[in-house]
VOPADREN-366234 format. One record per residue (C-alpha): residue number from 1; x, y, z; residue in three letters. Coordinates in steps of 0.001 Angstrom, whole numbers, plus 500000, padded with zeros to 6 digits. Layout:
% residues N
<pt num="NUM" u="X" v="Y" w="Z" residu="ala"/>
...
This chain:
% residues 314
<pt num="1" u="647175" v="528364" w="073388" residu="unk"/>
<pt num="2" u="647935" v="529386" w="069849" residu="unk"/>
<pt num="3" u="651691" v="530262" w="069135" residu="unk"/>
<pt num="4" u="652047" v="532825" w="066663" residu="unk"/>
<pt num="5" u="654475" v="531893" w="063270" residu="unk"/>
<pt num="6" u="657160" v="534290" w="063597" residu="unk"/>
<pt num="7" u="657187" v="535062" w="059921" residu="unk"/>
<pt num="8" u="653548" v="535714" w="060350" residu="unk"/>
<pt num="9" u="654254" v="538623" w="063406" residu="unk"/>
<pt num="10" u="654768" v="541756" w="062979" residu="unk"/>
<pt num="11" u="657159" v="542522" w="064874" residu="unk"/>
<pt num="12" u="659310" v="545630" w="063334" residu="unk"/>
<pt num="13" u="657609" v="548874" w="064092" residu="unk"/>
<pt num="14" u="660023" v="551938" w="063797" residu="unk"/>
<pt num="15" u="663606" v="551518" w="062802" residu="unk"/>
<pt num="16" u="665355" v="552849" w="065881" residu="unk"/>
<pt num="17" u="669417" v="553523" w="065904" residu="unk"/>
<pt num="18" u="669707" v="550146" w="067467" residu="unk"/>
<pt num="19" u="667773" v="548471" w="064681" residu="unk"/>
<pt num="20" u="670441" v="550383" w="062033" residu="unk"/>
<pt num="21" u="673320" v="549097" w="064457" residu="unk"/>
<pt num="22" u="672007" v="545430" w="064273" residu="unk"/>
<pt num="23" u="671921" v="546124" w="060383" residu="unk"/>
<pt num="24" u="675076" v="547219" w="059979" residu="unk"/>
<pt num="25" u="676494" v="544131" w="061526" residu="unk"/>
<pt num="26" u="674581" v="541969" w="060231" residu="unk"/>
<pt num="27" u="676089" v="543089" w="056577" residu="unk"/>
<pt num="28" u="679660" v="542888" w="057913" residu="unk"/>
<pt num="29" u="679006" v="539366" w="059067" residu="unk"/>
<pt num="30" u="677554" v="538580" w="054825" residu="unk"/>
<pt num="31" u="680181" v="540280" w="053359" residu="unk"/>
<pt num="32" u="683323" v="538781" w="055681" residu="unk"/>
<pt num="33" u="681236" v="535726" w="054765" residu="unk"/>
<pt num="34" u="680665" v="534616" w="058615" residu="unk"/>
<pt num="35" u="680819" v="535782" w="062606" residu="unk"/>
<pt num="36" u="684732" v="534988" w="062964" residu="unk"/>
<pt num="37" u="686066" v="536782" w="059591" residu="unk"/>
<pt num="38" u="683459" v="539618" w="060785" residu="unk"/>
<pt num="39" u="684822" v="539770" w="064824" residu="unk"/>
<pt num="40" u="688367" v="541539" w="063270" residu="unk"/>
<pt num="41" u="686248" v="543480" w="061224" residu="unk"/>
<pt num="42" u="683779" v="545141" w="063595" residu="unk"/>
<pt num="43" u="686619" v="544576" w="066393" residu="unk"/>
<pt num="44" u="684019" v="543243" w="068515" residu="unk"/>
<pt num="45" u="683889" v="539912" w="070541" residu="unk"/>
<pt num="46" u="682218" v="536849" w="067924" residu="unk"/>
<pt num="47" u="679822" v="536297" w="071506" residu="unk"/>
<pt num="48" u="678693" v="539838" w="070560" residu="unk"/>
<pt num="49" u="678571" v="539619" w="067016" residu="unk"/>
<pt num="50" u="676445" v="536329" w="067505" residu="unk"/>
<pt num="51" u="674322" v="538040" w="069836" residu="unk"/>
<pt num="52" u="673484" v="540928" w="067645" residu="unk"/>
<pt num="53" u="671966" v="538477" w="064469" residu="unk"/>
<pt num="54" u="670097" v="536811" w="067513" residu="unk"/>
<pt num="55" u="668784" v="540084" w="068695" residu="unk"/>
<pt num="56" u="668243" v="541214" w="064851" residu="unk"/>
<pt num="57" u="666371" v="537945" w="064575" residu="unk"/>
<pt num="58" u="664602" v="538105" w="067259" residu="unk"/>
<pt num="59" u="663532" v="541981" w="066293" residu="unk"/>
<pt num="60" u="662437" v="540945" w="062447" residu="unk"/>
<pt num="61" u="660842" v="537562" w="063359" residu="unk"/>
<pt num="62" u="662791" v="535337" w="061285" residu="unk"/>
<pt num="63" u="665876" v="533163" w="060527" residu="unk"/>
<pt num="64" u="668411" v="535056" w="058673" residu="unk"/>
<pt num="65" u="671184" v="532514" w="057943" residu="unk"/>
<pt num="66" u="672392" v="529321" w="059555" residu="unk"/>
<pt num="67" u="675706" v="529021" w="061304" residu="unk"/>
<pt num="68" u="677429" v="525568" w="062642" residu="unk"/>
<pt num="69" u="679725" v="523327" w="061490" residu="unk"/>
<pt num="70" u="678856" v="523740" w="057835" residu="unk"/>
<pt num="71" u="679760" v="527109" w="057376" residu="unk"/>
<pt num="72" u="678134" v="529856" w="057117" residu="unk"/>
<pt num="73" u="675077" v="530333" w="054982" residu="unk"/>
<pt num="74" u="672278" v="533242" w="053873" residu="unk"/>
<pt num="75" u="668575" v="531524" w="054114" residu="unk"/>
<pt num="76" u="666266" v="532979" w="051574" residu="unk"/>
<pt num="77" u="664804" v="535922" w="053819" residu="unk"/>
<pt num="78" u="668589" v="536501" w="055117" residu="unk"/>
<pt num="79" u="669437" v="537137" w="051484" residu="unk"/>
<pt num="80" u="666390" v="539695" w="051143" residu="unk"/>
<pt num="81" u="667208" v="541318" w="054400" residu="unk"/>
<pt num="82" u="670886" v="541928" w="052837" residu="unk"/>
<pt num="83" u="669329" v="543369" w="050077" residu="unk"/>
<pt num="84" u="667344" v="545737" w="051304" residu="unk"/>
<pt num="85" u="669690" v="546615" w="053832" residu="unk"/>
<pt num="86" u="671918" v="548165" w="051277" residu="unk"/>
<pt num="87" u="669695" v="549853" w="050207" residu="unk"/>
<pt num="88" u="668119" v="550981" w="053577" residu="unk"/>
<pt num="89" u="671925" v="552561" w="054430" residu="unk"/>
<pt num="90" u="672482" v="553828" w="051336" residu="unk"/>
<pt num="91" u="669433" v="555958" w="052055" residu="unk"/>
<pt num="92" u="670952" v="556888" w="055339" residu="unk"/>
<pt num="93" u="674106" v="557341" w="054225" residu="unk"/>
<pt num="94" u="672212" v="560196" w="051172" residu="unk"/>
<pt num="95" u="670151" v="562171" w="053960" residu="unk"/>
<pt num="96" u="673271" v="562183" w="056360" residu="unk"/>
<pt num="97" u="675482" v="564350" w="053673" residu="unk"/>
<pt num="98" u="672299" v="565989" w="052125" residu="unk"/>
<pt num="99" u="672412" v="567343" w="056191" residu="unk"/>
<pt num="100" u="676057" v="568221" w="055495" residu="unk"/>
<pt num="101" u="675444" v="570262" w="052206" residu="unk"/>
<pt num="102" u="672900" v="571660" w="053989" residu="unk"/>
<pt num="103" u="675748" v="573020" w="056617" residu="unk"/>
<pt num="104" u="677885" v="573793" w="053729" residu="unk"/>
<pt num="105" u="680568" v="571013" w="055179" residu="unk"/>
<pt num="106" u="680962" v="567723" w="053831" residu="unk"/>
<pt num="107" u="681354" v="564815" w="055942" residu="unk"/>
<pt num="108" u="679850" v="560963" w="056183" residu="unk"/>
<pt num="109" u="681012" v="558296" w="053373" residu="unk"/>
<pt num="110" u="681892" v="558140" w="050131" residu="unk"/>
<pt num="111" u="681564" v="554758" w="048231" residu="unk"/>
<pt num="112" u="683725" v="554559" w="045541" residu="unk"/>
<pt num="113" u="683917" v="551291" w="042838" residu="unk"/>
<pt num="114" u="686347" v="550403" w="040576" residu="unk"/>
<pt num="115" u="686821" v="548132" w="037615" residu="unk"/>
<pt num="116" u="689640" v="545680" w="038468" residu="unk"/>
<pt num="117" u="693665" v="545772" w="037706" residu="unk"/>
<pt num="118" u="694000" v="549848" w="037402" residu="unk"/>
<pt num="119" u="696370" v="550134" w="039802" residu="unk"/>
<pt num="120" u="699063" v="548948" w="037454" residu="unk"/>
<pt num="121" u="698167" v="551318" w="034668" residu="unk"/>
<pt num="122" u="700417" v="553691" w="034328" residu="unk"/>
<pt num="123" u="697745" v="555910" w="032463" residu="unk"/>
<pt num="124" u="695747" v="555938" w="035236" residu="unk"/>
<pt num="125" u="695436" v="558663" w="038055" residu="unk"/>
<pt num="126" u="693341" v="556919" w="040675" residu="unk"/>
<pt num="127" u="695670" v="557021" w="043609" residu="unk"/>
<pt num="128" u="696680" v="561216" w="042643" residu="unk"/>
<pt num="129" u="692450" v="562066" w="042722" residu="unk"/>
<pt num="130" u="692515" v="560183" w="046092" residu="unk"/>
<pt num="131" u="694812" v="561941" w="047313" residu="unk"/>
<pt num="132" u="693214" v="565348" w="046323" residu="unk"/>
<pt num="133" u="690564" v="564235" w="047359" residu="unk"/>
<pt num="134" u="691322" v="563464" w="051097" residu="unk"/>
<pt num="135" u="693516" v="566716" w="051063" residu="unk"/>
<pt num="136" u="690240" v="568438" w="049878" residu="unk"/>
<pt num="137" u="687682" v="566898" w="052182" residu="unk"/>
<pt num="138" u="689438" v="565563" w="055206" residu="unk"/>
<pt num="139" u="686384" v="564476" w="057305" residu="unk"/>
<pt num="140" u="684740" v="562615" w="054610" residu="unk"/>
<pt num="141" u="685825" v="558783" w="054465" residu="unk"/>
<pt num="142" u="686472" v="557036" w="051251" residu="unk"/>
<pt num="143" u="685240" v="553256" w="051348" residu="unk"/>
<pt num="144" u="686662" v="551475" w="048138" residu="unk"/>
<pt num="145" u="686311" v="548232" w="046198" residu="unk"/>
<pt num="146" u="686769" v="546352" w="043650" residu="unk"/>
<pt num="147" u="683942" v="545133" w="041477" residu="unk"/>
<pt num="148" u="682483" v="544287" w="038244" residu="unk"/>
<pt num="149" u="681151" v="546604" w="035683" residu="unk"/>
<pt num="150" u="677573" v="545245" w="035860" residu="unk"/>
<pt num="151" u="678019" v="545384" w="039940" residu="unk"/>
<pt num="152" u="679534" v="549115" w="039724" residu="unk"/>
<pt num="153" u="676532" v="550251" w="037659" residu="unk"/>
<pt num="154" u="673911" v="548572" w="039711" residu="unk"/>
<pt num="155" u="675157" v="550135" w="042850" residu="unk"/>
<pt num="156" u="675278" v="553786" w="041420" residu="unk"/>
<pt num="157" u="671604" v="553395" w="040278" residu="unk"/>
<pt num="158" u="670446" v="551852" w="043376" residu="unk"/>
<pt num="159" u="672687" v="554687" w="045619" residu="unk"/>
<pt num="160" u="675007" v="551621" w="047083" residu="unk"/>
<pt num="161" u="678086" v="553105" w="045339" residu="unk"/>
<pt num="162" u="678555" v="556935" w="044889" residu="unk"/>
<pt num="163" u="681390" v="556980" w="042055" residu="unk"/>
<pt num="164" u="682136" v="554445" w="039686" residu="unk"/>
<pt num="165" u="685367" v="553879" w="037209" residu="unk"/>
<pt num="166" u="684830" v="550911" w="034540" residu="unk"/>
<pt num="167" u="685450" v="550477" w="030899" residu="unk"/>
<pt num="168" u="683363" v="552224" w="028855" residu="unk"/>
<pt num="169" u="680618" v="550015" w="026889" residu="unk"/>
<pt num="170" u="677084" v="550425" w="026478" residu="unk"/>
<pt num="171" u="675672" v="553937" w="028520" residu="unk"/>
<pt num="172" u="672716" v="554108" w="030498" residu="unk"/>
<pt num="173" u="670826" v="557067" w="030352" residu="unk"/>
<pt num="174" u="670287" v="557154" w="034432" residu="unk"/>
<pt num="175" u="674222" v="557853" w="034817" residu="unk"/>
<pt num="176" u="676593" v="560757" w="033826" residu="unk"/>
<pt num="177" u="679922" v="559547" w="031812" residu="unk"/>
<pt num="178" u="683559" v="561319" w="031886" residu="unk"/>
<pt num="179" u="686494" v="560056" w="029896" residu="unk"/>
<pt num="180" u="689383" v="559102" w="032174" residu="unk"/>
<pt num="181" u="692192" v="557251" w="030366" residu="unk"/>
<pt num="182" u="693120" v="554291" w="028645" residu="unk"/>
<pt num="183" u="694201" v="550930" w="028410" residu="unk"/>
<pt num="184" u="695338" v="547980" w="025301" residu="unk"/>
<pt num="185" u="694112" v="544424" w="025511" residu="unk"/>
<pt num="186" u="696306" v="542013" w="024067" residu="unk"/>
<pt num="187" u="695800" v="538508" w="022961" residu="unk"/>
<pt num="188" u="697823" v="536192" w="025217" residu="unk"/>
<pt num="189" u="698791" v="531965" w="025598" residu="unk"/>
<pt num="190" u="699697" v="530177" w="028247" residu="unk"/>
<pt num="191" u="703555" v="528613" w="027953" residu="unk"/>
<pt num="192" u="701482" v="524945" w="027827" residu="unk"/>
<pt num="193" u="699368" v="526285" w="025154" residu="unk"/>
<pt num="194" u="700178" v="524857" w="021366" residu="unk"/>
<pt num="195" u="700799" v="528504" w="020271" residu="unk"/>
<pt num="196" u="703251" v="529843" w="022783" residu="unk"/>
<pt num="197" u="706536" v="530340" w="021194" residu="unk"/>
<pt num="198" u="705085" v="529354" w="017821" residu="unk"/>
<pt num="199" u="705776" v="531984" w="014682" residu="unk"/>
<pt num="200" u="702733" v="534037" w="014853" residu="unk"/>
<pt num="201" u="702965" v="535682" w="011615" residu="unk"/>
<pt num="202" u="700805" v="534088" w="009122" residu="unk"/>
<pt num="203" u="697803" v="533803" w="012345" residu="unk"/>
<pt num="204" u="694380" v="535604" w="011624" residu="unk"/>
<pt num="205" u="690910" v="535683" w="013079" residu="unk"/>
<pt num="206" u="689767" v="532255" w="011365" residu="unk"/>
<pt num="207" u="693237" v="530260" w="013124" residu="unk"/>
<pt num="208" u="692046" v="531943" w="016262" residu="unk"/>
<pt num="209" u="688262" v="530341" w="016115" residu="unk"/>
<pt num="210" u="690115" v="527171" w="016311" residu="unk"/>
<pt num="211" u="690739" v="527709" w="019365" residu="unk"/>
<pt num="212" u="689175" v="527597" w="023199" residu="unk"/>
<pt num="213" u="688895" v="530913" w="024234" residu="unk"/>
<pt num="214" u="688319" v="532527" w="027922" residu="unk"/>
<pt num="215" u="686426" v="535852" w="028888" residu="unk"/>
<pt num="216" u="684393" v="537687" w="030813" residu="unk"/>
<pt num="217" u="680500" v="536391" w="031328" residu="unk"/>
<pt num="218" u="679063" v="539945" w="030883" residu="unk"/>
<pt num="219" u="678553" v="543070" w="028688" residu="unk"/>
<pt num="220" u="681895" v="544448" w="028410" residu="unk"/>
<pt num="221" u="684140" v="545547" w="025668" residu="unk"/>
<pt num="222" u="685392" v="542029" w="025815" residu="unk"/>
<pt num="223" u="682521" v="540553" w="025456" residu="unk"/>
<pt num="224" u="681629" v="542970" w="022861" residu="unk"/>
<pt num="225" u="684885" v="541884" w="020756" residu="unk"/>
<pt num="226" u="684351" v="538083" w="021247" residu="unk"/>
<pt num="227" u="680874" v="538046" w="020098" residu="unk"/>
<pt num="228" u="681885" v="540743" w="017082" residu="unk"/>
<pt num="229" u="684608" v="538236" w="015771" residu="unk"/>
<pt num="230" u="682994" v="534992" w="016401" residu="unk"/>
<pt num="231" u="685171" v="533645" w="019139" residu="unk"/>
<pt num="232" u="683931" v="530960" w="020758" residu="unk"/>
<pt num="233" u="683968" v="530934" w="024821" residu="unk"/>
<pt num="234" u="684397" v="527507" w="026170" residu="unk"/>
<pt num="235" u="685447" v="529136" w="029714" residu="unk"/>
<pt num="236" u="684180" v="532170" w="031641" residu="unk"/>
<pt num="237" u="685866" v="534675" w="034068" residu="unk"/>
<pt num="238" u="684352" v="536974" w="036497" residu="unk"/>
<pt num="239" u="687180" v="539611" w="036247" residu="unk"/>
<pt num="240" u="690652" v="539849" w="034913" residu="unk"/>
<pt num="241" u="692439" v="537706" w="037557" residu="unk"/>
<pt num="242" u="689821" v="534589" w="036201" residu="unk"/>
<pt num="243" u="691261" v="534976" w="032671" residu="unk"/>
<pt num="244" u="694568" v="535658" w="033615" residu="unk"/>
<pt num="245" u="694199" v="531854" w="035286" residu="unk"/>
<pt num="246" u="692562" v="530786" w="032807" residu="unk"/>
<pt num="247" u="694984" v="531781" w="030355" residu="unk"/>
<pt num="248" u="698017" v="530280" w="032577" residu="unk"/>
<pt num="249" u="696333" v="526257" w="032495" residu="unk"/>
<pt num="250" u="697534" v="526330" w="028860" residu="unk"/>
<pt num="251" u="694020" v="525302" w="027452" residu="unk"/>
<pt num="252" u="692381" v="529036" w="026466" residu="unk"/>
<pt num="253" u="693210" v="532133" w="024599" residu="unk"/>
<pt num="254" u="692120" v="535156" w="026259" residu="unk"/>
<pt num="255" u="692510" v="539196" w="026545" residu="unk"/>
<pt num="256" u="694302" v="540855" w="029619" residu="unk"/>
<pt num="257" u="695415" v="544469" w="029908" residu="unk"/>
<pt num="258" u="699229" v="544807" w="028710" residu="unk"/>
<pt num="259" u="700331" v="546052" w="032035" residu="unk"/>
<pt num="260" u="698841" v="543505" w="033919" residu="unk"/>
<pt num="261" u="700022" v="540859" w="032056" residu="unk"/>
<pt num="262" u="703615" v="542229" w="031483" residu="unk"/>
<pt num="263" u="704813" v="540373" w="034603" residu="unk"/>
<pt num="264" u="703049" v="537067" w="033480" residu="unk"/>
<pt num="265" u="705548" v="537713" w="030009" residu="unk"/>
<pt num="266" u="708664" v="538575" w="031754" residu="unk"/>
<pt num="267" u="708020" v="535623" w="034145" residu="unk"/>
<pt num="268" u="708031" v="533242" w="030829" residu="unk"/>
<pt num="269" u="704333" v="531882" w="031776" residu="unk"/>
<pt num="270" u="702193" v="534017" w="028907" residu="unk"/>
<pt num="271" u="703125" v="535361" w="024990" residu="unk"/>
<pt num="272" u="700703" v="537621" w="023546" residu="unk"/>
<pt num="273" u="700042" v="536820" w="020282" residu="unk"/>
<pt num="274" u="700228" v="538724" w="017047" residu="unk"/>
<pt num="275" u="699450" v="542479" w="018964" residu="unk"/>
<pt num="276" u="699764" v="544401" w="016193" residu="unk"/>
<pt num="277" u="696410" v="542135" w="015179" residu="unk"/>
<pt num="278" u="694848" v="540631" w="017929" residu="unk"/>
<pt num="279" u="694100" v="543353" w="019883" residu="unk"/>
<pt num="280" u="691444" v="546341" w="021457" residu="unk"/>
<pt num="281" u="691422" v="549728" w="023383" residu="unk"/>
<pt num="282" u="690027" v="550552" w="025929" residu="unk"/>
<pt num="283" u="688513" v="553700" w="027640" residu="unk"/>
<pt num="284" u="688105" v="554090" w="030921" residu="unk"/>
<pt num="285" u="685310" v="555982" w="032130" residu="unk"/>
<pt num="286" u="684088" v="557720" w="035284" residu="unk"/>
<pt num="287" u="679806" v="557191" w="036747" residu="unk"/>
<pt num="288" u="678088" v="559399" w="038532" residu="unk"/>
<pt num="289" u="673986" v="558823" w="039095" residu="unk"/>
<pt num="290" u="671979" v="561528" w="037089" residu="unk"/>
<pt num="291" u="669159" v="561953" w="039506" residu="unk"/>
<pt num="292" u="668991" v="562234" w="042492" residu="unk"/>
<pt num="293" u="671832" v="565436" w="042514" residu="unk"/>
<pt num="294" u="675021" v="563966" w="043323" residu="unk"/>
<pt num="295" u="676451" v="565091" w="046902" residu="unk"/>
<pt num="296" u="679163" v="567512" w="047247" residu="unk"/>
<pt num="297" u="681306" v="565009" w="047739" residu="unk"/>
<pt num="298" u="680992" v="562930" w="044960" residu="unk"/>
<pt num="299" u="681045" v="566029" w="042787" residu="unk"/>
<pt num="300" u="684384" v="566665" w="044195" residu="unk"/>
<pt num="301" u="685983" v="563071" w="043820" residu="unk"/>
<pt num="302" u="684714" v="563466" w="039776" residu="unk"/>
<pt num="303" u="686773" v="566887" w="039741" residu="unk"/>
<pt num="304" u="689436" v="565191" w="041448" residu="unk"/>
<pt num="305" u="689785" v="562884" w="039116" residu="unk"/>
<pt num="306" u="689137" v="565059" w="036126" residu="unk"/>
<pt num="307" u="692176" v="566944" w="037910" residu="unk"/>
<pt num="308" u="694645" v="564291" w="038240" residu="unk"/>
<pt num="309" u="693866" v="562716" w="034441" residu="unk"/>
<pt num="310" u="693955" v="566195" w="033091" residu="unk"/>
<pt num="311" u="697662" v="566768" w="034490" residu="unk"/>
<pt num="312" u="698902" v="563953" w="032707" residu="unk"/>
<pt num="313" u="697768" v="564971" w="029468" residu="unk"/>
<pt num="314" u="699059" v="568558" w="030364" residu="unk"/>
């Protein structure tokens, strides 16, 4: 008797409700990075949650991570499933508020994605649009992260986020720009570093080349002013926490956001150096996708936040 390969069946014929069910825990279970972290998060049982990657298994004919004492781990085709998962409920998640516009009511999801460390701007107006927002569309529910500007703009072209909010850099002519507010990056040491509490005065970009530097592994304003003055990075951060860390072991130079660093400086662990010189602005800038038509929704959230920025400059 020949035993078929299950990677060579073909077992998935219709995606049924069940099948997007199975789907959607099987993302919560990747992105809480394993069955207990997810359990809390679906507020299931981790027998059931274990049961349902069996079952989705079982229903796509193939191994889709490995679980034991090791931790748990993506296998190759678990990592494609993921993938395509997104963008399977993204797709779901588009036709289920096209169905709403359709009723002239909005409902479903909205996925919104911000750059990180906003929250202690006081230019910016996030938390006032999200409050419109959910005063405006009560039955719609926000779903928020924080992520990085390359993430942000891949999920708005692939559907996977709905609004984005990053600094503004290069622009992409699949997504629709609107000026927010701002923010100043300063120049900052750690208190082991040979420049903290030194006289700063007579510093200039040449003294600063002699120097490690730390920042961000990706196009980004910062990136854009490393590469523009010749600053060498011996250390890379994925966001602004990583260089604020960085920037604490004493051993790199690197840019944070004034307000986020401001408790670092009153604290006595970082001195930013030289601002009046070493320094760059910021603006902040919402995303929408161009094409397809953003939903009602995420139309709304951009007005909201048009709203909330405009009142401040008011």
């Amino acid at each position: 008797m020949q035993v078929t390969s299950p990677k060579t069946r073909a077992v998935l014929g219709q995606v049924s409700d069940m099948d997007l069910r199975l789907l959607r825990v099987f993302k919560s279970v990747v992105e809480c990075g394993g069955m207990a972290a997810a359990e809390l998060e679906l507020n299931i049982g981790i027998s059931t949650v274990s049961r349902h990657i069996k079952d989705l298994e079982t229903r796509l004919g193939m191994v889709l991570c490995r679980r034991g004492r090791g931790g748990f781990m993506l296998t190759n085709e678990g990592q494609a499933i993921y993938e395509q998962t997104l963008h399977l409920l993204a797709s779901v998640e588009t036709f289920r508020s096209s169905v709403d516009e359709i009723h002239l009511r909005m409902g479903g999801e909205l996925q919104l994605a911000l750059f990180d460390k906003t929250a202690t701007n006081p230019a910016a107006r996030i938390a006032e649009a999200i409050a419109l927002f959910s005063e405006r569309a009560p039955d719609v529910s926000l779903n928020l992260k924080v992520a990085s500007i390359n993430a942000i703009e891949r999920g708005l072209i692939d559907g996977s986020v709905h609004v984005g909010i990053i600094p503004a850099h290069r622009e992409s002519r699949s997504l629709l720009y609107t000026a927010l507010f701002g923010e100043t990056m300063l120049l900052y040491c750690g208190q082991r570093h040979p420049l903290f509490g030194q006289d700063h005065a007579g510093l200039d970009w040449d003294d600063l080349r002699q120097h490690h530097f730390a920042g961000l592994g990706y196009h980004s304003p910062n990136m854009e002013l490393s590469h523009r003055e010749k600053l060498t990075r011996h250390a890379t951060g994925s966001d602004q926490e990583a260089i604020a860390t960085l920037i604490l072991s004493g051993r790199y130079l690197g840019f944070l956001p004034d307000h986020y660093a401001a408790s670092f400086v009153q604290n006595g662990q970082m001195q930013a150096i030289k601002p009046a010189l070493f320094y760059y602005l910021c603006s902040f800038v919402s995303l929408l996708r161009r094409a397809p038509q953003p939903s009602r929704a995420s139309l709304l959230f951009q007005q909201c936040l048009v709203e909330a920025h405009a009142a401040v400059d008011a």
